[in-house]
C-alpha positions as CSV (number, residue, x, y, z in Angstrom):
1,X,-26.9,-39.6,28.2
2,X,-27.6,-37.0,30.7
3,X,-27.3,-33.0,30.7
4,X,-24.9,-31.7,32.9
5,X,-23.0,-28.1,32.8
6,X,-19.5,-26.8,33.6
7,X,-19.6,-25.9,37.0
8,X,-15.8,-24.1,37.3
9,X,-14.3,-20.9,35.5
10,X,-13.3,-23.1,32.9
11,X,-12.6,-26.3,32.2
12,X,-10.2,-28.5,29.6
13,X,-12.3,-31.2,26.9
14,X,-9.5,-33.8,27.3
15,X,-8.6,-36.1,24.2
16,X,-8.9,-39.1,26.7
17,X,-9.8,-40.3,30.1
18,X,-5.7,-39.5,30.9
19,X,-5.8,-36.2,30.5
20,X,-3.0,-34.7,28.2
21,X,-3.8,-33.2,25.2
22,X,-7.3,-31.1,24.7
23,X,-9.4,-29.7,21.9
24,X,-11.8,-27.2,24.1
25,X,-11.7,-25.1,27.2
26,X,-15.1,-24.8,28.3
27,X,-16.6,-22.0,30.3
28,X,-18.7,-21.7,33.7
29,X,-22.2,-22.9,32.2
30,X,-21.8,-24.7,28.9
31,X,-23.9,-27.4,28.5
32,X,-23.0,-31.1,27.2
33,X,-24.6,-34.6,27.5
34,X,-22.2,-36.8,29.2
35,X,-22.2,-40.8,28.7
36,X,-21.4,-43.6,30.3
37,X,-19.3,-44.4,33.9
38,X,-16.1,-42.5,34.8
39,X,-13.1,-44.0,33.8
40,X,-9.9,-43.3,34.7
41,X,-11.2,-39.9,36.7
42,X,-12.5,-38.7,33.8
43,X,-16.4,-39.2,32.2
44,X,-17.0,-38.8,28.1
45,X,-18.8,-35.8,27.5
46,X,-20.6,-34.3,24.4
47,X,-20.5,-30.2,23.5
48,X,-22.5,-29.2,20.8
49,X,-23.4,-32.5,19.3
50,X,-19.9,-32.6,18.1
51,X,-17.1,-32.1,19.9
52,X,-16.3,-35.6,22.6
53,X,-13.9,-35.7,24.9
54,X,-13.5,-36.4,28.8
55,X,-14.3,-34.1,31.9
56,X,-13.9,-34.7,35.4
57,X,-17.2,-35.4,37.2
58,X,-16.6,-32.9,39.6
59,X,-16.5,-29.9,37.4
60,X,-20.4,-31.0,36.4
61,X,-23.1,-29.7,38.1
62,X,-26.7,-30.6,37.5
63,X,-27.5,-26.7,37.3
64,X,-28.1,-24.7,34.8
65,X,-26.6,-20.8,35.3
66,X,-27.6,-17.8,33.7
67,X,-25.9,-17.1,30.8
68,X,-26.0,-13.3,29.2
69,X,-23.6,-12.8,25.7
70,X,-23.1,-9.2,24.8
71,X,-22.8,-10.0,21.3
72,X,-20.3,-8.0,18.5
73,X,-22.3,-6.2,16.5
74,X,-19.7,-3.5,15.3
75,X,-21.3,0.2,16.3
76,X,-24.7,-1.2,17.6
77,X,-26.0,-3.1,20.5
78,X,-27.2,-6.6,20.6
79,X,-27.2,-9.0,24.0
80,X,-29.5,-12.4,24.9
81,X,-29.7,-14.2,27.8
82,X,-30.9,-17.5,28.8
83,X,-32.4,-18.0,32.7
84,X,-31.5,-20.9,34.6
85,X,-35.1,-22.2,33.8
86,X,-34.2,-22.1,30.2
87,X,-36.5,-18.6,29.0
88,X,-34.6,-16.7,25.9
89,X,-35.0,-12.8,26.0
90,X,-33.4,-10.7,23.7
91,X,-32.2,-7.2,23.8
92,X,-31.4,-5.2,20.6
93,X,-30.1,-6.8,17.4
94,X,-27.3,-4.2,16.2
95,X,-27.6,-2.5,12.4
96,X,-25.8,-6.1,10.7
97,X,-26.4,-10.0,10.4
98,X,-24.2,-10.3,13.2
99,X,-26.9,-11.1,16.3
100,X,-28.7,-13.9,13.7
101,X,-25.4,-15.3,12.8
102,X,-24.6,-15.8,16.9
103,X,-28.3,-17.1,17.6
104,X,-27.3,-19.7,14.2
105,X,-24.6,-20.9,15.4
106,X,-25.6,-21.4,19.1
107,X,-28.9,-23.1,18.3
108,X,-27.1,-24.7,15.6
109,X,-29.8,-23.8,12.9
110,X,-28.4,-24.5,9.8
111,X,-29.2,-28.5,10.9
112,X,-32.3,-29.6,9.8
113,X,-32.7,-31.6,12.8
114,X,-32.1,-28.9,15.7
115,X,-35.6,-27.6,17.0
116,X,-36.5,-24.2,16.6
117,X,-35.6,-21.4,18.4
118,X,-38.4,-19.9,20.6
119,X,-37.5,-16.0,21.8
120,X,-39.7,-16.1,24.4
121,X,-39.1,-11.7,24.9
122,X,-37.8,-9.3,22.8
123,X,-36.9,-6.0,24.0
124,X,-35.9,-2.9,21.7
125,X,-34.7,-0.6,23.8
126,X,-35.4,2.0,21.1
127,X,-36.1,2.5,17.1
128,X,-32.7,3.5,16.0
129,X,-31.2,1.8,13.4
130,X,-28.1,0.6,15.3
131,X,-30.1,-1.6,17.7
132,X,-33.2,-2.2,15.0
133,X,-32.3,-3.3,11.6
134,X,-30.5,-6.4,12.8
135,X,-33.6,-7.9,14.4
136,X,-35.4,-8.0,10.4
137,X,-33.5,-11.0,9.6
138,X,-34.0,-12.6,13.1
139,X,-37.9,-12.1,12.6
140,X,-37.7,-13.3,9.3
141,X,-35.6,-16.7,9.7
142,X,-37.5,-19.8,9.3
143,X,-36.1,-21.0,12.8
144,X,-37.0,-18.6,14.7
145,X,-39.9,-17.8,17.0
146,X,-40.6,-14.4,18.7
147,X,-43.6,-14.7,21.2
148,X,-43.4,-11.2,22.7
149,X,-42.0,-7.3,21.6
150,X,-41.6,-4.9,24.3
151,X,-40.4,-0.8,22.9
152,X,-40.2,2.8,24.2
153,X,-43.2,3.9,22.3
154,X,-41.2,6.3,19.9
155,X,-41.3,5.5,16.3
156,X,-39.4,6.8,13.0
157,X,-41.4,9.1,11.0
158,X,-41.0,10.1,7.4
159,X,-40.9,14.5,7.7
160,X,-39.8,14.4,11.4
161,X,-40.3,17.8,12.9
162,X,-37.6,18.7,15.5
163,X,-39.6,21.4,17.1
164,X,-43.2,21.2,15.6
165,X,-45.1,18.2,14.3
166,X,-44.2,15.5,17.1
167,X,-44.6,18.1,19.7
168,X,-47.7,19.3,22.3
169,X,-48.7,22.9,21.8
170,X,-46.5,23.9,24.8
171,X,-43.3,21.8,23.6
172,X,-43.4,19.5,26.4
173,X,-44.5,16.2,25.1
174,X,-43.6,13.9,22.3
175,X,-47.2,13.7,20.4
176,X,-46.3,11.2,18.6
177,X,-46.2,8.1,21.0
178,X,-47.6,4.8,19.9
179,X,-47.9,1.5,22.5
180,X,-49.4,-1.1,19.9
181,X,-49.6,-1.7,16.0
182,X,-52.7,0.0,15.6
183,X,-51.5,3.1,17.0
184,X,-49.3,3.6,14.2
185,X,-52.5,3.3,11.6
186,X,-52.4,6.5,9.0
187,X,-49.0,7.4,10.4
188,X,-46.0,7.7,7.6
189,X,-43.3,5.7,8.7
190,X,-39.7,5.9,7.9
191,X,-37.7,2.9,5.8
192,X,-36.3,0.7,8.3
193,X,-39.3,1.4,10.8
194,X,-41.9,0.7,8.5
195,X,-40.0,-2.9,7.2
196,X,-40.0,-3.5,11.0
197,X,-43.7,-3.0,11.8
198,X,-44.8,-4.6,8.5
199,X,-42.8,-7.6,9.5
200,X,-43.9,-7.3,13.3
201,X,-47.8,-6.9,11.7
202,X,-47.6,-9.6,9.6
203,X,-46.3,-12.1,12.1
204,X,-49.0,-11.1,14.3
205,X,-46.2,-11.0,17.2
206,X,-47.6,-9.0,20.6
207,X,-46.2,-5.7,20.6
208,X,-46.7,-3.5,23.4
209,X,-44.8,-0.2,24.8
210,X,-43.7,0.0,28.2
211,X,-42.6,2.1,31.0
212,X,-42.2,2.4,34.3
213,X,-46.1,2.1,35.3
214,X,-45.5,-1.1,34.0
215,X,-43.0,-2.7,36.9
216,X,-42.2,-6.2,37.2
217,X,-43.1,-8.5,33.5
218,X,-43.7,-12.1,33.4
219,X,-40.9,-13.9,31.7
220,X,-42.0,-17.2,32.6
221,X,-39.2,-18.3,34.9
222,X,-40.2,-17.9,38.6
223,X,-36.1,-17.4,39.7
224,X,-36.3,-14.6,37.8
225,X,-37.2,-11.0,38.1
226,X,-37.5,-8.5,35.4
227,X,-38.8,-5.3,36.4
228,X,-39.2,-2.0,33.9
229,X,-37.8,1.3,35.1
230,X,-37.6,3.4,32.4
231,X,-38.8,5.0,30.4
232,X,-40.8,7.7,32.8
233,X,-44.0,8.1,31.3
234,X,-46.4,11.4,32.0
235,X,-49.5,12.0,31.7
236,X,-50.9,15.1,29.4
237,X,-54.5,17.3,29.9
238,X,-56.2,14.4,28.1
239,X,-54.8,11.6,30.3
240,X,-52.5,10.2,27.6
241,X,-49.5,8.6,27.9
242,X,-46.8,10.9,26.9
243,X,-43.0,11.3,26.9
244,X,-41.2,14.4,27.7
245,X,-39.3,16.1,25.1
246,X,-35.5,16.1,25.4
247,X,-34.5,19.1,22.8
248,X,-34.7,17.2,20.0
249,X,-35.8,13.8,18.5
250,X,-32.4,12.0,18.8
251,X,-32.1,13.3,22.5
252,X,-35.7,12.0,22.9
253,X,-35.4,8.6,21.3
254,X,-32.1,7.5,23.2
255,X,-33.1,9.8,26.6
256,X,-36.5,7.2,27.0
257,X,-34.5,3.8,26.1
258,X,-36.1,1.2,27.7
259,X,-34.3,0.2,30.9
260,X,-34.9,-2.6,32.9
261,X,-33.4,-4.5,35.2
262,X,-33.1,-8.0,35.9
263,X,-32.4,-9.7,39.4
264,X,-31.6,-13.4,40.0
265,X,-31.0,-14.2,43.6
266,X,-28.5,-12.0,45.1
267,X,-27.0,-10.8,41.4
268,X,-28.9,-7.8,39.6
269,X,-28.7,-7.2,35.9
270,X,-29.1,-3.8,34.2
271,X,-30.1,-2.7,30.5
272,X,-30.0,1.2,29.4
273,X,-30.3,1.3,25.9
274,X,-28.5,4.7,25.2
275,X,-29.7,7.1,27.9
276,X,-28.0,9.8,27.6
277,X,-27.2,13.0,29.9
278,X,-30.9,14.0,29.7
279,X,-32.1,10.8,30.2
280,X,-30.2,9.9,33.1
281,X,-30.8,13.4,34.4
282,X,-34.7,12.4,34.3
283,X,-34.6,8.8,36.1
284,X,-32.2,10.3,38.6
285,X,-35.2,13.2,39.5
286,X,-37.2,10.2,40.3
287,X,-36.5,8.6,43.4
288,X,-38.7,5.2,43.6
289,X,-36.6,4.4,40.3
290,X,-33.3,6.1,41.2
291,X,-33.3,3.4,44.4
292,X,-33.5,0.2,41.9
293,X,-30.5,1.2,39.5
294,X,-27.9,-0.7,41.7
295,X,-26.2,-3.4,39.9
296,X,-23.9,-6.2,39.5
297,X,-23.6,-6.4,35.6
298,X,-24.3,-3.4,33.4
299,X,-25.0,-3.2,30.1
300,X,-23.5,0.7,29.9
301,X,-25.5,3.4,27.3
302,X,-24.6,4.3,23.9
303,X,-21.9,2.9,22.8
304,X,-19.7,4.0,25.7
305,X,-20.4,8.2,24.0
306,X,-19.5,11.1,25.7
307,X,-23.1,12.0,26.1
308,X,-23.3,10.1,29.8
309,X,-24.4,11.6,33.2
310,X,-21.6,10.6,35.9
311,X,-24.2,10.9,38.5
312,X,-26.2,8.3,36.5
313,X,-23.4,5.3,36.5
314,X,-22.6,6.6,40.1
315,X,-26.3,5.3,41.5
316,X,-25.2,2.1,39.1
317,X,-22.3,1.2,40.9
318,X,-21.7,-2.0,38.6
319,X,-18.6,-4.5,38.9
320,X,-19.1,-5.9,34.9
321,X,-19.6,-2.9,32.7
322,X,-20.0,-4.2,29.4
323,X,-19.6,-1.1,26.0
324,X,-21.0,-2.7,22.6
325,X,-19.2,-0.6,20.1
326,X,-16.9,-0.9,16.6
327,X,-15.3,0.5,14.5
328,X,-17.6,1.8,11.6
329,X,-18.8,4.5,11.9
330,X,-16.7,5.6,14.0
331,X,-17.2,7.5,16.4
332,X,-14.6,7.5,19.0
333,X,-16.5,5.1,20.5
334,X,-15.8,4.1,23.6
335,X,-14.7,7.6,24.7
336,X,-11.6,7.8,27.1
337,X,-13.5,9.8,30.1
338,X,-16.4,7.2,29.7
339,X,-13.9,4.5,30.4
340,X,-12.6,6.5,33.0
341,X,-15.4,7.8,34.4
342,X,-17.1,4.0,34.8
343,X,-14.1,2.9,36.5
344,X,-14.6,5.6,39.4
345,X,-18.0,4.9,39.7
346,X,-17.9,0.6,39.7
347,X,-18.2,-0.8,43.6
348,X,-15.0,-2.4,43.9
349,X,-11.2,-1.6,43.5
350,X,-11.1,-3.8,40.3
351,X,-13.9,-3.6,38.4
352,X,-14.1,-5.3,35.0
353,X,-15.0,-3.0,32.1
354,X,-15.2,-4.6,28.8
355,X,-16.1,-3.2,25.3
356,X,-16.9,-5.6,22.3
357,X,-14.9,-3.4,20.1
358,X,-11.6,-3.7,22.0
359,X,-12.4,-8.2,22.6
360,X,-12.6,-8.8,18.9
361,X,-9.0,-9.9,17.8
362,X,-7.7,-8.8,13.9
363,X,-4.9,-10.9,12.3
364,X,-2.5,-9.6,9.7
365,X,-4.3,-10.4,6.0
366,X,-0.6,-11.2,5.3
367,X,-0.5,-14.2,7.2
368,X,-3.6,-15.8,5.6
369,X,-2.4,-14.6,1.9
370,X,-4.2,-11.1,1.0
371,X,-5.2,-12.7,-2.8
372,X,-7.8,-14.2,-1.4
373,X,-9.4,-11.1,0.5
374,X,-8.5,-8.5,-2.3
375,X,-10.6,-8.8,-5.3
376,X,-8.5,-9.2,-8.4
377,X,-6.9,-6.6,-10.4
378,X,-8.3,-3.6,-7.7
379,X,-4.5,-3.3,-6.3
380,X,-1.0,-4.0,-8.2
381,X,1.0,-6.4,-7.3
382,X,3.9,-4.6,-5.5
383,X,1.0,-2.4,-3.4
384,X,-0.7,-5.7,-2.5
385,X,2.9,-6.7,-0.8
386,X,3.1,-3.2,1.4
387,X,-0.6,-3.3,2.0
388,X,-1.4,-3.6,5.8
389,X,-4.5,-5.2,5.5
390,X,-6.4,-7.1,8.5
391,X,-9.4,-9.7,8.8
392,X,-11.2,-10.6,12.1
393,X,-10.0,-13.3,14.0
394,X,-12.1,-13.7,16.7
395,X,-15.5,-11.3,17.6
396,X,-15.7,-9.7,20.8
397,X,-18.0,-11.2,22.2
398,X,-18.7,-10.7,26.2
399,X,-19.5,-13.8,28.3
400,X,-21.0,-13.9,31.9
401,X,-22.4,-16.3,33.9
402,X,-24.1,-16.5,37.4
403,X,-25.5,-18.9,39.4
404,X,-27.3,-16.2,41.1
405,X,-24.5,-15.6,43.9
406,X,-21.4,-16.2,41.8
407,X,-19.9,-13.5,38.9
408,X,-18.2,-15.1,35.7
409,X,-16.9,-13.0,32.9
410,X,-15.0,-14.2,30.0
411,X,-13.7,-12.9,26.6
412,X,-12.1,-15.3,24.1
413,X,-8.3,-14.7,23.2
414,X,-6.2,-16.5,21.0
415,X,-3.7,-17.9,23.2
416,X,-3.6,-21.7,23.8
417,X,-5.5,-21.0,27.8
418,X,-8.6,-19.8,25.1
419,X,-10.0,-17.3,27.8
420,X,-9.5,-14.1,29.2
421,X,-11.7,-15.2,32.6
422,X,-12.7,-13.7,35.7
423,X,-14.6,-15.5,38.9
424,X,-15.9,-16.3,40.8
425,X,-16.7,-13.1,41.8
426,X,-19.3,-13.3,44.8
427,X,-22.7,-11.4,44.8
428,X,-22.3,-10.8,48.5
429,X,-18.9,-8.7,48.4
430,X,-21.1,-6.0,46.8
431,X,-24.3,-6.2,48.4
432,X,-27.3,-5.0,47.0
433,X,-29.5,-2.4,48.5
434,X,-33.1,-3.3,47.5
């Protein structure tokens, strides 16, 4: 057998060498272990371990592409990526099971005989609970190895003072900023924070803070480049590292995400955790990082809120603007002038925006009888028949791919084609300025 990857926008698993009838459409970049000669046109190819059918030899490459999943996590963010030399980094893991559950069933973990998963980087972008309280379960599954934690520096206290406690004497600095585990020694920390660090402790997993002193990280793979930009650090009377204070702690916290971006060949990447109108405000007062924000793909702040900086998206100047969002709790989430005003400011006449919330398909409960969704005897009868009831069909999960010139971007729909696809979109046609 030998590995080999989908090398067009998609491509049909056929039954037989003849073609005909199919039972997958596989994207730009899926992997499967093809075996034997061609026959017919055609070569017999594995996906998953399980699924065999017959691919044309010319929609195989030898390469393997970047591959980045926004993942559906409801109201939360969660997104991993694997580089073409095979290094797993992921970003956020949403307030649910749902991040685990994806990195399950891709790594196929429930089989005994699939190798463990190694994370190679984590990155939480910051300690709210909507990008946090997923990755406990990650951390704590059997399969799963995390070699490295990158964070903003701002933890979750128990008695949080807005405008005393975590404050310097003139009000300009967050005091309470921590870079490793034994920073946070003596300090209360709040519930889900403290579950994390005890976890994070007990693992004895490296856990650092960065910033934008910090530039370009290691990941292991030399095709790619990962390079910090936010958040902007300062230094107080004492010469420690300090973060300015945005108003208040929620301001602070999602103004100083983590942002980074990530550049492979001609195609850029960009992460922003949930800067907000402050925090997009601060990078853009800073030049030397305002100059690197240009990108391809964009992974766009909070949720796709209100709270954005136009002039902030502006500098982006994406082509894939990807919203993780849901429904609960909801929030209005993504707001209409957010939509609208990411649309003015991509680099191309048709842009792609896509939101996780609005790719994840419902089907009527009706169709797949309601009895055995709705617990029994919680509804009568003759409500149960005028109940409008609906279960999730498919998650909205975002797909793209690069080869580091060529875009790919695909959602999964129901319809018999499988994908809503894009590409290739060329790297070139929106040249980078850096």
């Amino acid at each position: 057998m030998a590995t080999r990857f989908i090398n067009k926008k998609t491509t049909r698993l056929y039954t037989n060498s003849t073609g005909g009838a199919y039972k997958q459409v596989l994207i730009y970049g899926e992997e499967v272990e093809t075996v034997g000669q061609e026959v017919d046109g055609r070569i017999k190819a594995i996906y998953r371990n399980k699924y065999e059918g017959f691919v044309a030899p010319d929609r195989l490459s030898r390469e393997r592409a970047m591959e980045i999943y926004f993942i559906d996590v409801g109201q939360g963010d969660a997104a991993f990526i694997v580089t073409p030399g095979g290094k797993k980094i992921l970003i956020d893991g949403g307030y649910n099971k749902q991040a685990k559950g994806f990195l399950q069933w891709k790594y196929q973990l429930a089989n005994n005989q699939s190798p463990n998963l190694v994370i190679d980087l984590l990155v939480l972008s910051h300690a709210d609970g909507d990008h946090l309280k997923g990755l406990i379960p990650i951390l704590k599954h059997d399969k799963i190895e995390v070699r490295q934690i990158i964070h903003n520096g701002i933890g979750m206290f128990k008695n949080m003072h807005e405008k005393s406690g975590d404050l310097s004497a003139d009000g300009e600095y967050l005091e309470t900023y921590h870079s490793t585990l034994a920073d946070l020694n003596g300090m209360t920390l709040r519930n889900t924070f403290k579950k994390w660090i005890d976890l994070v402790t007990s693992l004895n997993i490296p856990y650092t803070a960065v910033s934008h002193e910090t530039g370009v990280l290691n990941v292991g793979d030399p095709d790619i480049k990962l390079e910090i930009l936010g958040p902007i650090t300062k230094k107080n009377q004492n010469g420690e590292t300090r973060l300015k204070w945005f108003d208040n702690h929620a301001h602070t916290i999602n103004g100083h995400s983590v942002v980074f971006r990530l550049v492979y060949d001609e195609i850029q990447l960009l992460f922003s955790g949930d800067v907000n109108i402050e925090g997009g405000e601060y990078i853009l007062e800073h030049s030397h990082i305002a100059n690197k924000l240009k990108a391809h793909v964009f992974k766009t702040p909070h949720h796709g809120s209100h709270e954005f900086h136009p002039p902030f998206l502006e500098a982006i100047r994406p082509q894939i603007s990807v919203v993780s969002s849901g429904d609960s709790p909801d929030h209005g989430h993504p707001r209409a002038n957010f939509i609208g005003a990411i649309g003015m400011a991509s680099r191309s006449k048709m842009p792609l925006v896509f939101s996780t919330e609005i790719a994840s398909t419902f089907i009527d409960a009706h169709e797949i009888d309601l009895k055995n969704i709705v617990p029994a005897g919680s509804i009568r009868d003759e409500d149960l028949k005028n109940a409008r009831l609906f279960k999730k069909r498919l998650h909205g999960m975002i797909n793209v791919r690069t080869n580091g010139k060529d875009l790919y971007a695909m959602r999964r729909v129901n319809a018999g084609y499988w994908w809503e696809s894009y590409g290739p979109i060329k790297g070139e046609e929106y040249p980078t300025l850096f």
